[in-house]
N, C-alpha and C positions, 0 to 999 in steps of 0.2 A: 443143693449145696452151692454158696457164693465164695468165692475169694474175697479175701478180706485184707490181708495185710503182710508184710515183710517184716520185721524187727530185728534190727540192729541196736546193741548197746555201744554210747562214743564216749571220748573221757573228757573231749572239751564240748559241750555245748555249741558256744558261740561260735566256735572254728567248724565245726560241722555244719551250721547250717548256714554258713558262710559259703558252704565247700556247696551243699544239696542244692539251697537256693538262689545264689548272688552266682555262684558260676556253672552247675547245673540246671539250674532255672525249674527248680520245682516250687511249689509253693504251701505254706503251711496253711494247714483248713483245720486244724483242732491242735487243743494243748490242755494239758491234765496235770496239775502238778497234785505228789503226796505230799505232805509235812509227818504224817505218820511212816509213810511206808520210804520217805526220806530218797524220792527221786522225781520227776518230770518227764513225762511223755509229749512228744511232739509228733505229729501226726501226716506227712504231704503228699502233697499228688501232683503230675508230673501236670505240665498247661493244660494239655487237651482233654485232662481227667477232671481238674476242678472244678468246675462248674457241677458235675455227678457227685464231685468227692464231698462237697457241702452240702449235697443232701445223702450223705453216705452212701451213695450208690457207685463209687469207682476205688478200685484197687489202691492203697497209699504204701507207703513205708512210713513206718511208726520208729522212729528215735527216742532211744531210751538214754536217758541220764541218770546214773544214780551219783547222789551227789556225797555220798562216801567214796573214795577213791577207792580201787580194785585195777588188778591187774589181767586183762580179758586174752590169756594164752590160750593155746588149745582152740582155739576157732570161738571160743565163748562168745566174742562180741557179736557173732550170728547169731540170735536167739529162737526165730520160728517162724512157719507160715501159718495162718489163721484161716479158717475157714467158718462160715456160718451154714448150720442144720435146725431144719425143721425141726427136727427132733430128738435132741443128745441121747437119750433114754437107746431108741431104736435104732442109730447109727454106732452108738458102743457095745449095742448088741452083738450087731452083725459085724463089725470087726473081733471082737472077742470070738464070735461063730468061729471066725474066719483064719483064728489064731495070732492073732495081735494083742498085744498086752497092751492096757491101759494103762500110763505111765501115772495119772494123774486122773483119776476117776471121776464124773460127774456127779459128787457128792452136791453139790447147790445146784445143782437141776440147772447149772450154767456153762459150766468150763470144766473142757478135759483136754489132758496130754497123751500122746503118742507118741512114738519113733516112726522113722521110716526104716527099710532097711539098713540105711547106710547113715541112720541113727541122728537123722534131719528132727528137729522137735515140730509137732504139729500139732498147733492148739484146735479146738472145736470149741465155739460159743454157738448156744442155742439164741436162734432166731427170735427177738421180741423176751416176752418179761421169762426169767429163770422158771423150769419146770417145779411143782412141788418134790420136794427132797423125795428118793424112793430106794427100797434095795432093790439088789444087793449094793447100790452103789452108793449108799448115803453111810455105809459102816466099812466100803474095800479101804482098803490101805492102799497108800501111794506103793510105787514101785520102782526103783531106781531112781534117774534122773532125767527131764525134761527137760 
C-alpha cells in the first residue's frame, strides 16, 4: 500500500492556491479539469516532494473545485485519504473479513470507499490499469456515504 493523496474541496479556486502555493509554498504538479462531471482538480506537493511528485511518487493534496456552488458544512470540505493497492479485489476482501463495510465497492476493478472508525472517507485505487470487473463486487451496492 502507497499514500497517495489528502483532498480538500474550496469554494474559491484562485484564493486557495493563492493561500497553498504563493504563501504556503506548495507547488502544483497536475490539474484535471471535468466539463462533464462540472468541477477541477488541482493536485500539489509540498518543495521537498516535487520533484517525486511529477513522477507521481510523493504524497500531494489534491484541490477539488466544483464549480457549482455548495455549501461544505459538516466537515464536507474534507473529503479523503487515498491510498493505492496492489490488489483492490484482495484488500476489500480482507477488510470485509475483517468487518468493515465497503462504502463504495470496487465494482471497476478501480476505486473503492470506506470509513474509518470515526468515519474519515478512505478511497483505495488499484495500482496500474483497473482489475477486470468481478463479483461479488461488480453487482454490491453502494452503502451509505463516503
Amino acid at each position: 500500500m502507497r499514500y497517495l493523496h489528502t483532498m480538500v474541496r474550496v469554494k474559491d479556486l484562485a484564493e486557495s492556491l493563492d493561500f497553498y502555493c504563493n504563501k504556503l509554498g506548495l507547488a502544483e504538479v497536475r490539474r484535471m479539469e471535468s466539463e462533464a462531471g462540472r468541477f477541477t482538480l488541482v493536485y500539489l506537493a509540498a518543495p521537498g516532494d516535487r520533484q517525486n511528485a511529477e513522477a507521481v511518487d510523493a504524497p500531494l493534496l489534491e484541490l477539488t473545485y466544483n464549480w457549482d456552488t455548495e455549501d461544505y458544512g459538516g466537515g464536507r470540505n474534507f473529503g479523503h485519504l487515498a491510498f493505492e493497492v496492489d490488489d483492490i479485489y484482495a484488500v476489500c476482501q480482507d477488510l470485509l473479513a475483517q468487518g468493515v463495510t465497503i462504502n463504495r465497492p470496487p465494482r471497476d476493478g478501480h476505486m473503492a470507499f470506506l470509513r474509518s472508525p470515526d468515519q474519515i472517507s478512505i478511497e483505495l485505487l488499484q495500482k496500474g490499469k483497473a482489475l477486470p470487473p468481478q463479483e461479488p463486487w461488480a453487482s454490491m451496492a453502494n452503502v451509505g456515504v463516503w
